[in-house]
C-alpha positions in Angstrom: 14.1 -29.3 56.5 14.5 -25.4 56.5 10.7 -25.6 58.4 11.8 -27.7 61.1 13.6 -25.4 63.1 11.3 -25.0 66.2 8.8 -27.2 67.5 6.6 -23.6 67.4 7.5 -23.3 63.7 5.9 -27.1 63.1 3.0 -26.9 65.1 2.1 -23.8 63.0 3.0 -25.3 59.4 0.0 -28.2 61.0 -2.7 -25.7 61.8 -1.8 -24.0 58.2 -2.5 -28.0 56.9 -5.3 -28.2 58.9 -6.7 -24.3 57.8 -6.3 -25.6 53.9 -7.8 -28.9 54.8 -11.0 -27.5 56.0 -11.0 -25.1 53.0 -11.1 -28.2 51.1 -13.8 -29.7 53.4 -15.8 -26.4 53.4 -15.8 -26.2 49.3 -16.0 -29.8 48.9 -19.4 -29.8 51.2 -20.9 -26.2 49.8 -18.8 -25.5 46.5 -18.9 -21.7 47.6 -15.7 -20.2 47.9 -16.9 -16.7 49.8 -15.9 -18.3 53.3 -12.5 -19.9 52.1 -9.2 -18.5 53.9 -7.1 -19.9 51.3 -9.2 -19.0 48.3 -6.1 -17.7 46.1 -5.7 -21.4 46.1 -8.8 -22.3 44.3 -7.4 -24.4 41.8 -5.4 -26.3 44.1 -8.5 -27.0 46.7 -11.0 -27.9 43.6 -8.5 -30.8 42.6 -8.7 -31.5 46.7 -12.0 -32.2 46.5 -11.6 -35.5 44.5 -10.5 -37.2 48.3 -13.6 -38.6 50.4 -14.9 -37.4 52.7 -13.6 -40.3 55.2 -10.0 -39.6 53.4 -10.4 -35.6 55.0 -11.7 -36.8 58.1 -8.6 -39.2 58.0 -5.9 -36.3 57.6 -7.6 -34.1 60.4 -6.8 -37.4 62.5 -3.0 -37.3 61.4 -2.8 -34.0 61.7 -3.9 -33.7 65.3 -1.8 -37.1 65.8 0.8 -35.1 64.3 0.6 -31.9 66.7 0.1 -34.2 69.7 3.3 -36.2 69.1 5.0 -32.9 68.1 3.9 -31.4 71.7 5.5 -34.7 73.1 8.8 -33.8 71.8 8.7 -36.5 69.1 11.5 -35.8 66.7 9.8 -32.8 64.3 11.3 -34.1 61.1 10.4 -37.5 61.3 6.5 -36.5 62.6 6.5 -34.1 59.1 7.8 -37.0 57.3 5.4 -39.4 58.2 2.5 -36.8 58.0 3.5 -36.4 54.5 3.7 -39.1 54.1 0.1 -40.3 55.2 -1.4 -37.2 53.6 -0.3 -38.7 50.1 -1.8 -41.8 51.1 -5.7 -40.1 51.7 -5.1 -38.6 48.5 -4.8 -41.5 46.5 
C-alpha cells in the first residue's frame, strides 16, 4: 500500500516490472547477462526463466493493461492487486 500513493509512483513501479521482465526475456533468449539492467538480480531472473515464453509475452500484456487502466484513473490499488495477481498466474 505504501507504493500507491500517486498514480506517478504506480506507473513507475510498472515500467520497473516491465524493465525486470525484459531482463528475464533478454537472459531467457541469450543467457548473457552483460546487457541486463537488473543483473544484481541474477539469481532471481535465472529462476524467471522457467516461465514460457507466451507466459512473458502474457505479463507485458498485463502490464501495459495495467498502465493503461492506471492512466484511466482506475483505482491504483486494485489495478496492482490484480496485476499481482495475474503475474503469479504466468508464473505457474
Amino acid at each position: 500500500r505504501e507504493y500507491v500513493k500517486e498514480k506517478k509512483d504506480v506507473q513507475n513501479l510498472i515500467k520497473q516490472f516491465q524493465v525486470w521482465f525484459r531482463d528475464v526475456l533478454l537472459y531467457k533468449a541469450t543467457n548473457d547477462d552483460s546487457y541486463l539492467i537488473y543483473g544484481s538480480d541474477l539469481n532471481s531472473i535465472r529462476e524467471m526463466t522457467s516461465i514460457p515464453y507466451s507466459g512473458i509475452e502474457g505479463i507485458f500484456k498485463e502490464l501495459e493493461d495495467a498502465n493503461a487502466k492506471i492512466s484511466s484513473n482506475v483505482n491504483a490499488e486494485q489495478v496492482l492487486s490484480v496485476l499481482l495477481i495475474k503475474i503469479k498466474e504466468y508464473m505457474k
